[in-house]
C-alpha positions as CSV (number, residue, x, y, z in Angstrom):
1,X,10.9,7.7,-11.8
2,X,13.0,10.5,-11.9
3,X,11.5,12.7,-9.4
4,X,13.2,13.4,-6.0
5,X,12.4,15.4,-2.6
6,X,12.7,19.1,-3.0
7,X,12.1,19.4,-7.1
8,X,9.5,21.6,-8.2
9,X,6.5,20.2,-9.5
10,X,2.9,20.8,-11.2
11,X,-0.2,19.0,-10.4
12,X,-1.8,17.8,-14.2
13,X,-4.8,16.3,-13.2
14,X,-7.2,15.9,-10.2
15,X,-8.7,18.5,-7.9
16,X,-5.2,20.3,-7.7
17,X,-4.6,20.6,-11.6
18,X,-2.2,23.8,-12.2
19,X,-1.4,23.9,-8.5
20,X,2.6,24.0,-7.7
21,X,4.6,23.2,-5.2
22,X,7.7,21.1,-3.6
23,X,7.9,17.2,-3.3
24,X,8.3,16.8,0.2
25,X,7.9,12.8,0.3
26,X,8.6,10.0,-1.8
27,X,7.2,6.8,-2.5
28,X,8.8,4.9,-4.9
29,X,6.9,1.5,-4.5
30,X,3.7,3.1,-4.2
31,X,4.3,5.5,-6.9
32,X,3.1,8.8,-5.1
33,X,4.3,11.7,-3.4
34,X,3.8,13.9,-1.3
35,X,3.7,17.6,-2.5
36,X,3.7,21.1,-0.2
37,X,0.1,23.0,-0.1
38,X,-1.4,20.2,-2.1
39,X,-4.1,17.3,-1.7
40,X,-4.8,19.0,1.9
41,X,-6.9,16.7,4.2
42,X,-8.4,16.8,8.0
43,X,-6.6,14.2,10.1
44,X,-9.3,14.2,13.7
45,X,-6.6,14.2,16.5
46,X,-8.0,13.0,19.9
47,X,-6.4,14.7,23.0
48,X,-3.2,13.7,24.5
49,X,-0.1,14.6,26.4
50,X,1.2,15.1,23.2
51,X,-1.5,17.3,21.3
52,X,-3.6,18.3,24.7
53,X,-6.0,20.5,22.2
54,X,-6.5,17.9,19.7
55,X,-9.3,18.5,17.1
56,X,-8.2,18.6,13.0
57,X,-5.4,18.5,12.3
58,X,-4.9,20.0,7.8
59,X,-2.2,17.9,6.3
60,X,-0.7,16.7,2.8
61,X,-2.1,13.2,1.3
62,X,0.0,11.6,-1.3
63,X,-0.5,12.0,-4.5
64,X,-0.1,9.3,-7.9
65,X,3.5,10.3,-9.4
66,X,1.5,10.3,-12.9
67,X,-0.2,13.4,-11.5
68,X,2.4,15.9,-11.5
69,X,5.3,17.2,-13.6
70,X,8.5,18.6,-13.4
71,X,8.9,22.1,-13.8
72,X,12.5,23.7,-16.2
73,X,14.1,26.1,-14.1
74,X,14.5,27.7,-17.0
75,X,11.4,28.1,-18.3
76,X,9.2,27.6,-15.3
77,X,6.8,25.1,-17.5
78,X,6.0,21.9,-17.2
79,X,8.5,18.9,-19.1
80,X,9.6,15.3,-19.3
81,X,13.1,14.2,-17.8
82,X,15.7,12.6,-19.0
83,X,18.9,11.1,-17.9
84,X,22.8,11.9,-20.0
85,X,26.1,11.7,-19.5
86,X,28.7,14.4,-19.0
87,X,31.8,14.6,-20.9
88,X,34.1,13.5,-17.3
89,X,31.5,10.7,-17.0
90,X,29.2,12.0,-14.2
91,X,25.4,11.2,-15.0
92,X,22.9,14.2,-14.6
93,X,19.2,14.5,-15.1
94,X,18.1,17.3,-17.3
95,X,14.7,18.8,-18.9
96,X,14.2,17.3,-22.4
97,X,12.3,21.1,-23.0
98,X,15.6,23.2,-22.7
99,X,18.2,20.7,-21.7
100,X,18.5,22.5,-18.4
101,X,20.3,20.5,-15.7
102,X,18.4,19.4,-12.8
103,X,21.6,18.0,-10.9
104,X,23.6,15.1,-10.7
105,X,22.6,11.5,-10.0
106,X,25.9,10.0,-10.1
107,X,29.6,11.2,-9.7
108,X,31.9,10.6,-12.5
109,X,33.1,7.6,-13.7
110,X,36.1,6.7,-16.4
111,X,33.9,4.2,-18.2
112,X,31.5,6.7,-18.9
113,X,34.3,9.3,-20.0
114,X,34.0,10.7,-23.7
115,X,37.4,11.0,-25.2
């Protein structure tokens, strides 16, 4: 699961397909997130001190993680994700379409340093 809060993503399947958007949530265990502007549902609020209005409330559902796809920031399409190695040993993920860089996972480390 290589996808983390704030990457751009697609929606590939479902009632959203083509839509895009930003990962606001996570949920690694359950497999889903949560993306911006997508998979918008009515949550019926009942009045309170907190929400003296109440009424529907529109909000993001999660999604499955299979649904969406990273998107290059290179090419603005759709692509897998990999995982590499830097020459000081630092690991990055990157898109497998145009070997862009989609940031560092891990800082570098000797044992993972190409001579």
């Amino acid at each position: 699961m290589q996808i983390r809060i704030g990457d751009e993503v697609i929606v590939t399947a479902g009632a959203n397909k083509g839509r895009r958007g930003k990962v606001l949530k996570v949920d690694r265990e359950g497999h889903r997130v949560v993306v911006e502007g997508v998979n918008r549902v009515y949550k019926h609020v009942k009045k309170s001190q907190k929400n003296p209005q109440g009424g529907r409330l529109s909000k993001e559902s999660a999604i499955p993680m299979a649904n969406v796809a990273m998107l290059c920031p290179k090419t603005q399409k759709p692509t897998r994700v990999g995982v590499r190695y830097l020459a000081d040993g630092s690991k990055e993920r990157y898109a497998k379409k145009s070997g862009a860089s989609l940031g560092t996972l891990s800082p570098a480390n000797p044992k993972y340093a190409k001579q």
